[in-house]
MARMI-325876 format. One line per 5 residues: number of its first residue (from 0); their letters; for each residue x, y, z of N, C-alpha, C. Coordinates in Angstrom, 2 decimals, decimal comma, always signed. Layout:
REM MARMI-325876
NUM = A = X Y Z X Y Z X Y Z | ...
REM end
This chain:
REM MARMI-325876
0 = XXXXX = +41,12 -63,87 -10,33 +42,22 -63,75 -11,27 +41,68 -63,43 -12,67 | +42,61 -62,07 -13,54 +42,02 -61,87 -14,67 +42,62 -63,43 -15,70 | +41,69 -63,56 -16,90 +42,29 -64,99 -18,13 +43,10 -63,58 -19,26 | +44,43 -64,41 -18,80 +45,39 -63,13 -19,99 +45,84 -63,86 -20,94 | +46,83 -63,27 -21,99 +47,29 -64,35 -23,16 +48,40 -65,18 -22,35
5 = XXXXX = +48,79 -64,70 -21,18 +49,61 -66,28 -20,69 +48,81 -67,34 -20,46 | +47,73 -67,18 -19,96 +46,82 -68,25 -19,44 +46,35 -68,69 -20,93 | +46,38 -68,13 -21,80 +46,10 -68,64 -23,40 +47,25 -69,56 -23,54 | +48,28 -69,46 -23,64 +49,90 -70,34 -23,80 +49,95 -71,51 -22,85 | +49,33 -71,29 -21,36 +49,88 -71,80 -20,81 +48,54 -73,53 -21,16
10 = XXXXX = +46,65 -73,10 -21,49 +46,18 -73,60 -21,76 +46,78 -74,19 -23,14 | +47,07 -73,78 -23,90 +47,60 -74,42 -25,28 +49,01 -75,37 -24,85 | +49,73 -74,96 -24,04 +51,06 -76,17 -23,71 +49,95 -77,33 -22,89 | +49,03 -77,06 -22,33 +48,55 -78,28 -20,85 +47,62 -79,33 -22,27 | +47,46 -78,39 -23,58 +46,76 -78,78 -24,52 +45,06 -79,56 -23,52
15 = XXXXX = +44,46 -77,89 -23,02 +42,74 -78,39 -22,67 +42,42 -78,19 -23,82 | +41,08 -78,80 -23,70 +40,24 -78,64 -24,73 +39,09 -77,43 -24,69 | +38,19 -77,14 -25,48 +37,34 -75,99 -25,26 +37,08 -75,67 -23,95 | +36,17 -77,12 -23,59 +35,45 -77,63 -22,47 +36,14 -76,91 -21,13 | +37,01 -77,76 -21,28 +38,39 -77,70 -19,65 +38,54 -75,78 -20,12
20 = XXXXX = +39,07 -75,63 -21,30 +39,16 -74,17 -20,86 +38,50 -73,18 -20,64 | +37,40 -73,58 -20,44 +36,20 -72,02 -19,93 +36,00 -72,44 -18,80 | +35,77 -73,78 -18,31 +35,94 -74,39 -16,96 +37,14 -73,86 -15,58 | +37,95 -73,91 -16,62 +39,36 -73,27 -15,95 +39,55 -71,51 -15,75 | +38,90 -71,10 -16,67 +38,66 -69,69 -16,67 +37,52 -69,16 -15,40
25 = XXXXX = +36,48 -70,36 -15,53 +35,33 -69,87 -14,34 +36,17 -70,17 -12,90 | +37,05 -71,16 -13,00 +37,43 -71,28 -11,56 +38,51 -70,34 -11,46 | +39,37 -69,58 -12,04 +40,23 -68,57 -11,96 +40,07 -66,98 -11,33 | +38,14 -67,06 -11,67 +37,62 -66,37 -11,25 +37,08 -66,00 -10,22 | +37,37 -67,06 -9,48 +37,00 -67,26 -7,47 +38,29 -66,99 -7,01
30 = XXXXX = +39,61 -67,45 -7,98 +40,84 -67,45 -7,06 +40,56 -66,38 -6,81 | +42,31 -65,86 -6,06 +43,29 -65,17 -5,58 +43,92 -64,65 -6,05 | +44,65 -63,23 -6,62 +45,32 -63,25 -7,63 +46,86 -63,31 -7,37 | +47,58 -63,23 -6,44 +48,84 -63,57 -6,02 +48,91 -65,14 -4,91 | +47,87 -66,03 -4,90 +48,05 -66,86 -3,45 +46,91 -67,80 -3,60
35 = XXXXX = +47,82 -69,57 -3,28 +46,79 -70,38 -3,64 +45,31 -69,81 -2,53 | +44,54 -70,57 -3,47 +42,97 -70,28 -2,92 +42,26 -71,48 -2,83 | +41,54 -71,86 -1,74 +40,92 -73,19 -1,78 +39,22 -72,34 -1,64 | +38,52 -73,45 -2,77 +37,17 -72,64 -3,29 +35,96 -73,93 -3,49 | +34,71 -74,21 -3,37 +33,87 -74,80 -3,70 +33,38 -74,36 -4,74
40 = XXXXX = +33,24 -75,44 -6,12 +32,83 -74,99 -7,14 +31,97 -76,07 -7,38 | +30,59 -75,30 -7,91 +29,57 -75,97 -8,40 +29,19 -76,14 -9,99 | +29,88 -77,11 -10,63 +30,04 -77,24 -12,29 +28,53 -76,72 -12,83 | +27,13 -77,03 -12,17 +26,17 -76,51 -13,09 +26,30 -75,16 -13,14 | +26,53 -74,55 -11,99 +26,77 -73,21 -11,38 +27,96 -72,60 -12,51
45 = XXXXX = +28,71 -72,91 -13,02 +29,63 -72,77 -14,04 +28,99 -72,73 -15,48 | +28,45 -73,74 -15,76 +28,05 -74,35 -17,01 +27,07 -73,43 -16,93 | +26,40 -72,82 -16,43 +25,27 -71,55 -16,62 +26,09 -70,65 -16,85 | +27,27 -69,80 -16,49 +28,12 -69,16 -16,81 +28,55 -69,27 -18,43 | +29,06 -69,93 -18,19 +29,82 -71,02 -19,55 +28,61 -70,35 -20,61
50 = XXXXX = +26,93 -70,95 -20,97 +26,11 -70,18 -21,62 +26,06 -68,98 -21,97 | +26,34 -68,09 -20,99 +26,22 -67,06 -21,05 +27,17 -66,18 -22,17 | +28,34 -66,21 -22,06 +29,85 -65,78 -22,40 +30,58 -66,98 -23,63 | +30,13 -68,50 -24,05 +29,71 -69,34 -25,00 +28,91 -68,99 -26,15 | +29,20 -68,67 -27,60 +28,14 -68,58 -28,62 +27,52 -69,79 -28,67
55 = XXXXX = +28,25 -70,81 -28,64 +27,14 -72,28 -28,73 +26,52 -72,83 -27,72 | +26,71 -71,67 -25,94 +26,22 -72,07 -25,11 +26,21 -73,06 -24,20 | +25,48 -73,64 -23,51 +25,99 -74,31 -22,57 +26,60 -75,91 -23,05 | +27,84 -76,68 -22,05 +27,72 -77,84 -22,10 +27,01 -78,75 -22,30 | +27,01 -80,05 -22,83 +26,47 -81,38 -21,68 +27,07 -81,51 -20,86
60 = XXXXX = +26,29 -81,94 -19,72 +27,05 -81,99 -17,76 +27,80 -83,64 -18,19 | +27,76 -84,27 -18,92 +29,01 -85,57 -18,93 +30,32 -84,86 -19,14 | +30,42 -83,64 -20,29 +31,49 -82,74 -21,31 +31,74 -82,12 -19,72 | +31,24 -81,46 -18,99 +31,90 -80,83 -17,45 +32,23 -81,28 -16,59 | +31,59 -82,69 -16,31 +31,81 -83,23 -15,41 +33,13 -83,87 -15,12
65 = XXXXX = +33,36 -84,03 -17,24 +34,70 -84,70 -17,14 +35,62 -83,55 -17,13 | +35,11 -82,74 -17,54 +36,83 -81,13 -17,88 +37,38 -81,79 -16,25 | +36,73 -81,24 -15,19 +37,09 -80,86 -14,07 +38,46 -81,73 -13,13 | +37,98 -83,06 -13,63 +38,96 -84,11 -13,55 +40,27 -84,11 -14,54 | +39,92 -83,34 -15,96 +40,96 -83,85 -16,51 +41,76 -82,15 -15,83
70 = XXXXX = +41,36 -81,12 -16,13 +42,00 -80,11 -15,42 +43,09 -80,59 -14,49 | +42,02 -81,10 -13,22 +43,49 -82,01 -12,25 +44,49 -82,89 -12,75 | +44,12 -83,30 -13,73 +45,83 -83,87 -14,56 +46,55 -83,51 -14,88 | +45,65 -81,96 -15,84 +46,63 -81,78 -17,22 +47,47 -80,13 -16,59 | +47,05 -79,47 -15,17 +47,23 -78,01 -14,94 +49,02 -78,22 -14,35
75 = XXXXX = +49,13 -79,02 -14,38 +50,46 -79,24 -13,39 +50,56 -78,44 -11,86 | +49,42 -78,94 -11,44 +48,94 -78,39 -9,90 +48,38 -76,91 -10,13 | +47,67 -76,66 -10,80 +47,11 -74,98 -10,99 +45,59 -75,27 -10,34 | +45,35 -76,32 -10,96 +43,97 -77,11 -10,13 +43,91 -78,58 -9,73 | +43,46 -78,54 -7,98 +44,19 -79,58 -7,63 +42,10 -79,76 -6,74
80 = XXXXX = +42,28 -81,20 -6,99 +40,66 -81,50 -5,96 +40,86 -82,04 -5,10 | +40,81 -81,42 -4,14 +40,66 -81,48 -2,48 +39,57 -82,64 -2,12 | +38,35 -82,40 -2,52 +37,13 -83,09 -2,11 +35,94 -82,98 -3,15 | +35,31 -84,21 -3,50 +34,20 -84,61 -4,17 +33,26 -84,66 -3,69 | +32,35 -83,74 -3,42 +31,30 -84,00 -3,09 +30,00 -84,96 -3,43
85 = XXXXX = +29,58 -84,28 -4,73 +28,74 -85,36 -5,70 +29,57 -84,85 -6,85 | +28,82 -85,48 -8,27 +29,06 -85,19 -9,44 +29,21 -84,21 -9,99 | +28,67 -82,97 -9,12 +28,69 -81,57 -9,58 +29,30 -80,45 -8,47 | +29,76 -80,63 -7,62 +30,54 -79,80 -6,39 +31,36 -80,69 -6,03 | +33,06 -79,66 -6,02 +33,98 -80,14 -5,78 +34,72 -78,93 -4,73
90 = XXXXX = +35,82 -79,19 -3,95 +36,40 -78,71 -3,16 +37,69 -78,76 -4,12 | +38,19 -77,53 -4,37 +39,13 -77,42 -5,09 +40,55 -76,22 -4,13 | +41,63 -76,23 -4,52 +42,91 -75,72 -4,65 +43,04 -74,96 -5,83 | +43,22 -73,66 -5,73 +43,59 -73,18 -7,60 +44,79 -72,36 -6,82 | +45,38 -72,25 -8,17 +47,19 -71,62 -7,83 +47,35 -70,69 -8,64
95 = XXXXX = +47,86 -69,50 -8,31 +48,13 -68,39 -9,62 +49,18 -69,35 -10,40 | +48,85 -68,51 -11,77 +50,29 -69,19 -12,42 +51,45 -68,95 -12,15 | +51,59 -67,56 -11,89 +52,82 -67,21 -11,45 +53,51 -68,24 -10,57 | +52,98 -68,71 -9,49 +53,05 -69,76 -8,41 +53,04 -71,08 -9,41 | +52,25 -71,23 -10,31 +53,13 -72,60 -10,87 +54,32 -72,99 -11,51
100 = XXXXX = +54,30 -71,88 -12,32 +55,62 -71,28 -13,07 +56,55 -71,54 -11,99 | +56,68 -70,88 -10,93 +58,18 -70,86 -9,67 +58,15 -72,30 -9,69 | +57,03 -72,84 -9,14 +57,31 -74,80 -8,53 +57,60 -75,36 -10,03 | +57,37 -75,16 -11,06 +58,21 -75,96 -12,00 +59,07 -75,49 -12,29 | +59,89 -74,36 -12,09 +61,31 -73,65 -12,83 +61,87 -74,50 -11,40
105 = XXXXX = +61,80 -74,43 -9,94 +62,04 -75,07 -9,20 +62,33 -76,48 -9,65 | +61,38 -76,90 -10,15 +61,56 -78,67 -10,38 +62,79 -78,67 -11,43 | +62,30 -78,55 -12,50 +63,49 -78,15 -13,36 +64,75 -77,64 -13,47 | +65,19 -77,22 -11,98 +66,36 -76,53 -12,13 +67,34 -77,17 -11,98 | +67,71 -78,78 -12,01 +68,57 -79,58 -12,54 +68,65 -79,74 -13,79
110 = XXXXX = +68,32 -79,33 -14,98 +67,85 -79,88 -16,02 +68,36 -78,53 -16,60 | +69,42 -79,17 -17,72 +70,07 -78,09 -18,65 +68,38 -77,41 -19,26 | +68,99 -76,03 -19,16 +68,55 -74,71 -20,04 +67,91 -75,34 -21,46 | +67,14 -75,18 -21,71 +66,31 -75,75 -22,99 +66,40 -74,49 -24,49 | +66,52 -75,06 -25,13 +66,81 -73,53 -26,28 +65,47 -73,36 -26,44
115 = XXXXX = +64,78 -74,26 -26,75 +63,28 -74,06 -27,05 +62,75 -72,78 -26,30 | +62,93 -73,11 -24,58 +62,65 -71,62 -23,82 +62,31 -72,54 -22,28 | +60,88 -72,15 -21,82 +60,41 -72,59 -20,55 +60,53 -74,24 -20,40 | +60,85 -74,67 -19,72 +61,17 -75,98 -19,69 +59,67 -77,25 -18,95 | +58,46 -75,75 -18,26 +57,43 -76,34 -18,24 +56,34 -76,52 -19,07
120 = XXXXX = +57,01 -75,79 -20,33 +56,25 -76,27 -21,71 +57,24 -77,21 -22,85 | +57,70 -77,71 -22,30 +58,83 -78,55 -23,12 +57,86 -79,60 -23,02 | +58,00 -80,41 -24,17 +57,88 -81,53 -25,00 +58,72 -82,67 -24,10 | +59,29 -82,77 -23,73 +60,61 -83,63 -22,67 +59,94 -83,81 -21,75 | +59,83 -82,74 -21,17 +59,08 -82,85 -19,31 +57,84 -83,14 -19,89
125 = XXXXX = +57,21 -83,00 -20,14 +55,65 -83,19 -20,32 +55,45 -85,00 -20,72 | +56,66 -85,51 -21,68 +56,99 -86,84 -21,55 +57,27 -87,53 -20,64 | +58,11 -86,99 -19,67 +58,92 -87,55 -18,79 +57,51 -87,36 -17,49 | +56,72 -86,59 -17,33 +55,73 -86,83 -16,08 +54,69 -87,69 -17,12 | +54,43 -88,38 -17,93 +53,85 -88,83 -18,77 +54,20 -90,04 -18,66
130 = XXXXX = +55,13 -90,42 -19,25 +55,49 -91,86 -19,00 +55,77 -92,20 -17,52 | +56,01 -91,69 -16,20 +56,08 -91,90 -14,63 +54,54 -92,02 -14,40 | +53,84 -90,97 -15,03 +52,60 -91,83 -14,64 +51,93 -92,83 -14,54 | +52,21 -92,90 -16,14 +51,85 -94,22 -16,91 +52,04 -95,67 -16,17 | +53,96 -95,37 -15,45 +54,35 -96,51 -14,92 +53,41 -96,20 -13,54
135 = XXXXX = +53,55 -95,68 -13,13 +52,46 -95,93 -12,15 +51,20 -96,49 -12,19 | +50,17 -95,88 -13,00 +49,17 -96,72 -13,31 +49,06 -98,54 -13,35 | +50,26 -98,82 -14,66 +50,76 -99,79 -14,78 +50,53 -100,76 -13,71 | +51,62 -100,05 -12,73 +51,79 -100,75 -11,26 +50,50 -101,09 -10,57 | +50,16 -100,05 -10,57 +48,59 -100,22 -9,92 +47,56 -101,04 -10,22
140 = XXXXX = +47,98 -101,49 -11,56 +46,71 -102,33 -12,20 +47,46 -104,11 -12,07 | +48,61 -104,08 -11,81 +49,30 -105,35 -11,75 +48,75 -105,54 -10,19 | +48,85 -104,44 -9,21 +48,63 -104,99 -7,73 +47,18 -105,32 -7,47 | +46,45 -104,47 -8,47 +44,98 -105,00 -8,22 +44,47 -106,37 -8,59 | +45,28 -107,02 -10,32 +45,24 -108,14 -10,53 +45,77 -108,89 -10,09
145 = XXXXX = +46,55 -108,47 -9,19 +46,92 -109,73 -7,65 +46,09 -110,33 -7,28 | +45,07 -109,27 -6,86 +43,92 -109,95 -6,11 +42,79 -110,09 -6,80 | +42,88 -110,23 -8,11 +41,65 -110,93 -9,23 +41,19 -109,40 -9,25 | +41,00 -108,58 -8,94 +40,13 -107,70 -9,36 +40,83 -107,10 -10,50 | +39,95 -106,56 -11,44 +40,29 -106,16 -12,80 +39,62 -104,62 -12,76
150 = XXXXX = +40,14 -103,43 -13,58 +39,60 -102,04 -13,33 +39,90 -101,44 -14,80 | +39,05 -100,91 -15,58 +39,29 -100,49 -16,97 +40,19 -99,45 -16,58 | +40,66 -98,89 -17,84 +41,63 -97,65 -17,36 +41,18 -96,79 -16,76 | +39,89 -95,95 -16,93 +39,04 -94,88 -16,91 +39,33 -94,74 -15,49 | +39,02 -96,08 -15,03 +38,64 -96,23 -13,21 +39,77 -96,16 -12,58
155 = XXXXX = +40,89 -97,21 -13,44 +42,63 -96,78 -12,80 +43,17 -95,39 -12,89 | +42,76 -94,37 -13,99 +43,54 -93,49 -13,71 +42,59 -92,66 -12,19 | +41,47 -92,73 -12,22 +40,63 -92,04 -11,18 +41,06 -92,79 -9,94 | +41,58 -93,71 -9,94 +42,11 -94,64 -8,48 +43,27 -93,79 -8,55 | +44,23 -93,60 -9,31 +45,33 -92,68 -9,40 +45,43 -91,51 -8,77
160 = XXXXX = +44,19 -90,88 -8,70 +44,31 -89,45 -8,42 +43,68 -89,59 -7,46 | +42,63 -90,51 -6,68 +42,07 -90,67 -5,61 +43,30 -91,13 -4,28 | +43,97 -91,73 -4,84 +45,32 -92,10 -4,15 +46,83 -91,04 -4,15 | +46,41 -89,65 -4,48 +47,13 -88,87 -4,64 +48,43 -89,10 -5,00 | +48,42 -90,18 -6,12 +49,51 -90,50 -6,76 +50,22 -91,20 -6,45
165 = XXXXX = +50,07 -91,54 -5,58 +50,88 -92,53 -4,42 +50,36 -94,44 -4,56 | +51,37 -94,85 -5,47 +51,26 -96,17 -5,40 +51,07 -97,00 -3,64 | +51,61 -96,44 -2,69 +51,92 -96,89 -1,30 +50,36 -97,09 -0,67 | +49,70 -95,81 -1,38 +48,24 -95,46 -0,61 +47,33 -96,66 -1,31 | +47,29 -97,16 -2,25 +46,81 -98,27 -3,09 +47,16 -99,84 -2,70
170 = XXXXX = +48,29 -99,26 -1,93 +48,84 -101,30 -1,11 +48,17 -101,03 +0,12 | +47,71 -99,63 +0,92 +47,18 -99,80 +1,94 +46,04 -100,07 +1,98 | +45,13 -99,56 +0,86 +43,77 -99,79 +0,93 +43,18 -101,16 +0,53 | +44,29 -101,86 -0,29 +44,12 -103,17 -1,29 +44,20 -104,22 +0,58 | +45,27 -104,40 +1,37 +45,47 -104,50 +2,59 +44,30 -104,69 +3,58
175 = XXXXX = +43,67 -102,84 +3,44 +42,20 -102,81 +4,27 +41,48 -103,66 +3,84 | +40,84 -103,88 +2,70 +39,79 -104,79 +2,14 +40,50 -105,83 +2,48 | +41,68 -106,79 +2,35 +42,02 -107,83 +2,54 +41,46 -108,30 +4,23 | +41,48 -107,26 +4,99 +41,49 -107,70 +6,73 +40,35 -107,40 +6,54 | +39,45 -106,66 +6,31 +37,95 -107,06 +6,50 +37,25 -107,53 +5,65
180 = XXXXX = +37,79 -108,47 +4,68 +36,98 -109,69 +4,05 +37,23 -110,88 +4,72 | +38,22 -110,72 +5,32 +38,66 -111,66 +6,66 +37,75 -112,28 +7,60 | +36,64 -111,34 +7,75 +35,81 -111,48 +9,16 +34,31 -111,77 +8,16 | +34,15 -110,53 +7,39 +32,59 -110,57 +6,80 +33,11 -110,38 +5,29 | +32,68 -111,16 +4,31 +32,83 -110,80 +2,93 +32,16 -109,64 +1,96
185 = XXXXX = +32,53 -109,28 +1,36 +32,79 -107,80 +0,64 +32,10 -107,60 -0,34 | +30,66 -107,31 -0,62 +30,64 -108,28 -1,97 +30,69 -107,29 -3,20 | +31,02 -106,19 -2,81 +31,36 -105,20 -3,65 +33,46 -104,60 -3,58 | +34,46 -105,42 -3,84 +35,52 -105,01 -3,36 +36,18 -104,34 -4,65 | +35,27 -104,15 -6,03 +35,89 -102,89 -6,78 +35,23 -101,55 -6,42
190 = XXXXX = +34,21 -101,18 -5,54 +33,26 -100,18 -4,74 +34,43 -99,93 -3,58 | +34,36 -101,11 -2,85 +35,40 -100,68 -1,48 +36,66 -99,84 -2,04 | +37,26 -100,58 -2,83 +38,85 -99,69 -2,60 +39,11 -98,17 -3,39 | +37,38 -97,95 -4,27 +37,07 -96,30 -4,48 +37,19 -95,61 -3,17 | +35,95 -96,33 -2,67 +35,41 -95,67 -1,51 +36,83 -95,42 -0,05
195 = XXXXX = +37,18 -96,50 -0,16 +38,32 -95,90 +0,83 +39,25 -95,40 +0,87 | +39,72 -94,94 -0,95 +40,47 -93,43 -0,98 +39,86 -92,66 -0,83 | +38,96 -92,46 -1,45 +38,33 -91,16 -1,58 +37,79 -90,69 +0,19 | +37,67 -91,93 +0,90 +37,05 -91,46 +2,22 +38,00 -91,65 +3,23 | +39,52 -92,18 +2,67 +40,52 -91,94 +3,79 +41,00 -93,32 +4,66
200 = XXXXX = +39,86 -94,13 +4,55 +39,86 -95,44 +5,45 +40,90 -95,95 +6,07 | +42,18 -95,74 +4,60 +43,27 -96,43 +4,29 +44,63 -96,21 +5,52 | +44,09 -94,40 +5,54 +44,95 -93,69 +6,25 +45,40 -94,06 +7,80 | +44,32 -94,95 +8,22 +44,42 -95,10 +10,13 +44,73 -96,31 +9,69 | +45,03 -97,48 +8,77 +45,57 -98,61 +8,67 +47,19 -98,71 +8,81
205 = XXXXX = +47,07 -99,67 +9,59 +48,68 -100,02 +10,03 +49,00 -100,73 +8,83 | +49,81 -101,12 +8,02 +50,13 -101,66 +7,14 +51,21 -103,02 +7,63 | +51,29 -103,45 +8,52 +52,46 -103,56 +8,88 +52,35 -105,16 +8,80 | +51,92 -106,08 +7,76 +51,24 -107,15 +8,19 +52,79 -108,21 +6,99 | +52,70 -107,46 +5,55 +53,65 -108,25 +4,45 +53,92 -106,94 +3,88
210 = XXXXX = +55,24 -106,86 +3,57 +55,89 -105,51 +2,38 +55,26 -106,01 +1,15 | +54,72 -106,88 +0,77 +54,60 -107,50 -0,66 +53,41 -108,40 -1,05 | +52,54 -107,92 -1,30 +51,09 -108,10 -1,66 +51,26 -109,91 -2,52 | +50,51 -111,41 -1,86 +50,85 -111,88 -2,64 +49,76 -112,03 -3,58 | +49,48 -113,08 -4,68 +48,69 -113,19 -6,02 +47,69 -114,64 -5,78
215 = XXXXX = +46,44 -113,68 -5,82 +45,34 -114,51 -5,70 +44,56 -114,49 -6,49 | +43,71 -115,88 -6,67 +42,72 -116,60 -7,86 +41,63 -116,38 -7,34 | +40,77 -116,67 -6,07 +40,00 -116,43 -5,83 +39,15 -115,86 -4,45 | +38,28 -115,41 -4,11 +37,66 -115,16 -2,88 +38,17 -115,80 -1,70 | +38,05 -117,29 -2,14 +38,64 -118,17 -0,62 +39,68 -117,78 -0,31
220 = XXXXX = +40,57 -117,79 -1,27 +41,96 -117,05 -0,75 +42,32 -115,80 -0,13 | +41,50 -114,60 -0,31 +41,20 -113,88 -0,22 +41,29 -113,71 +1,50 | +39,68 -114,37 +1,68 +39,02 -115,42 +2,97 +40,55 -115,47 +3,46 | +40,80 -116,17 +3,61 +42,02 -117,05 +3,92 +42,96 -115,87 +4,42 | +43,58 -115,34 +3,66 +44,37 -114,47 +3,72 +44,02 -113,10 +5,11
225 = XXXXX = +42,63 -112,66 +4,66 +42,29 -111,66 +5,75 +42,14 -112,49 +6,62 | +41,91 -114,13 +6,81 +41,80 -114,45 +8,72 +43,10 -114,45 +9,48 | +44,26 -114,43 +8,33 +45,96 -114,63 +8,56 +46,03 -113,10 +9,47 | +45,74 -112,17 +8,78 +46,10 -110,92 +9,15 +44,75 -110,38 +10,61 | +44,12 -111,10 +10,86 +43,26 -111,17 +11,78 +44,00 -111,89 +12,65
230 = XXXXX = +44,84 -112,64 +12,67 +45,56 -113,88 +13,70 +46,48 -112,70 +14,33 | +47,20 -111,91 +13,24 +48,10 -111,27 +13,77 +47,85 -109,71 +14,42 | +46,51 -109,49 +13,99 +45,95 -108,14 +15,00 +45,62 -108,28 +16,16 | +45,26 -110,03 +16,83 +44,69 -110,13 +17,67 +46,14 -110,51 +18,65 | +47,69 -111,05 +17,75 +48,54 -111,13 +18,84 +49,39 -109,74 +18,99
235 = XXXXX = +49,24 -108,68 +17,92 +50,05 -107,69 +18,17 +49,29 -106,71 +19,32 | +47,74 -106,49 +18,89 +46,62 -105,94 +19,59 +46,29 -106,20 +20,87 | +45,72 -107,66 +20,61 +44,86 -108,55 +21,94 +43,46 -108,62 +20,96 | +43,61 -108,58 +20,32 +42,13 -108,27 +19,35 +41,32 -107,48 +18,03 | +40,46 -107,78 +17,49 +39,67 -106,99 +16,88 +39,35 -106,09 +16,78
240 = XXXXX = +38,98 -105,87 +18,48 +38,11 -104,98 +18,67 +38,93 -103,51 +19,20 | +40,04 -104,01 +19,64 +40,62 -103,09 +20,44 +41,63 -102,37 +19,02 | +41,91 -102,88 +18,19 +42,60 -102,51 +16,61 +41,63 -101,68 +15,79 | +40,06 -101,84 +16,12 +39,34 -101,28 +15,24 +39,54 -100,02 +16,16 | +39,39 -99,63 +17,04 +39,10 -98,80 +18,26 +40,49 -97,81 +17,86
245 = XXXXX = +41,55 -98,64 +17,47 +42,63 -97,65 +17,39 +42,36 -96,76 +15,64 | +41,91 -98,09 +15,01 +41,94 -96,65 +13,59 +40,48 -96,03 +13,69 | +39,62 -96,29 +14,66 +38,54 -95,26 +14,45 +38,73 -93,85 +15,38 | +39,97 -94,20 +16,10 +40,41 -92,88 +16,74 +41,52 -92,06 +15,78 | +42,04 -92,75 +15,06 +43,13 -92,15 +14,08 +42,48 -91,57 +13,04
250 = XXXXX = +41,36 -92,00 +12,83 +40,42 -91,45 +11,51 +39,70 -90,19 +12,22 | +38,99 -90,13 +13,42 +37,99 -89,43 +13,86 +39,40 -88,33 +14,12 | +40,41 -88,06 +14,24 +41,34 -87,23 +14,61 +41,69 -86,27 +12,75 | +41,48 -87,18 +12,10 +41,64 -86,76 +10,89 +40,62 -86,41 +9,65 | +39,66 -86,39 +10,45 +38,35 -85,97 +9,87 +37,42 -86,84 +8,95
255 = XXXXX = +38,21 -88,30 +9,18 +37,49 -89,56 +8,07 +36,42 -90,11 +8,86 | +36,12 -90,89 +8,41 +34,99 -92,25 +9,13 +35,11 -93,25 +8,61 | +34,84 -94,26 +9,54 +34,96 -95,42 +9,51 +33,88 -96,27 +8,29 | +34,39 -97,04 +7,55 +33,27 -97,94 +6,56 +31,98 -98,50 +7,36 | +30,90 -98,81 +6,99 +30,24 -99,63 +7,88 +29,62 -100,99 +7,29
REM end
């Protein structure tokens, strides 16, 4: 895809910064030019680019490492991350604009005519998915301090997007760790509930144990709690073993793996 003065407007409404926008320009350049494109991009592999076509030249890899993430916030799905590899290769989604433009005039098309003009550069909407996030986050950080664990923002909004936005995917994984601290204790359970969005864990979990996460002080409880939900795998199941057997077939069908 060629970078035109819409992609200038449309970077100035998402308000990137330098960084994110030459970032966004190098990945525009693998798309498609009419049709999303799913692409592996390697940020040093960029950031050598970036030098080149840059008078002040290349990044620091912290300044890229972060564009790439905030991109996935701020593009309104123009760049979306599929998969993390390490710190510097990502599995990405990029979308012509044209194609974003339709899915937000789409979204918007309840929403009186704006005099201003496009209603996916309005000041309103850009509030209004702003503050829904927010409450989300919010939420997310109340269900984690359920269970004593505490997460600076940095890490909640990245639990955010690791959970594809989905508060639901965050009660399942909070859940998983609960049933297997049950049996063997965890001793990393702000590590676990990264690791099992980002690796899916969550997904072959039955949830089906309480609609409503309750509020715990400490580990024992914790303890306590995952042997409850162990009582009840073994009468809905017959067991442990035969429950693990079912989400390591639901995962291996879906391309995850199991924690070990």
């Amino acid at each position: 895809m060629t970078w035109t003065k819409k992609h200038d407007k449309f970077a100035l409404a998402c308000n990137l910064s330098e960084s994110q926008g030459y970032v966004l320009r190098d990945i525009l350049r693998k798309g498609k030019l009419n049709e999303p494109t799913e692409v592996e991009i390697d940020l040093r592999v960029t950031n050598r680019w970036i030098g080149k076509v840059r008078a002040r030249g290349e990044f620091h890899r912290k300044t890229i490492t972060t564009a790439i993430a905030q991109l996935d916030d701020k593009t309104q799905g123009m760049v979306t991350i599929l998969k993390r590899y390490n710190p510097w290769v990502y599995k990405i989604r990029v979308r012509p604009l044209a194609f974003v433009e339709k899915i937000q005039s789409a979204k918007c098309a309840s929403i009186p005519k704006l005099k201003t003009g496009d209603p996916m550069y309005s000041d309103e909407h850009k509030k209004r998915v702003y503050e829904q996030q927010q409450q989300d986050i919010s939420k997310i950080d109340s269900l984690l301090r359920q269970i004593n664990l505490k997460f600076d923002r940095d890490a909640l909004n990245r639990i955010y997007r690791l959970a594809n936005r989905k508060v639901d995917e965050v009660v399942d994984a909070i859940q998983l760790l609960l049933y297997r601290n049950g049996s063997k204790e965890i001793p990393k359970p702000h590590g676990f509930i990264m690791d099992c969005l980002k690796k899916g864990w969550h997904l072959a979990f039955d949830p089906f144990f309480e609609p409503e996460l309750p509020r715990f002080n400490s580990k024992a409880e914790w303890a306590e709690y995952g042997r409850l939900l162990r009582e009840q795998v073994k009468d809905k199941y017959g067991g442990d073993t035969v429950y693990e057997s079912i989400i390591h077939r639901n995962l291996m069908r879906s391309g995850g793996t199991l924690p070990i």
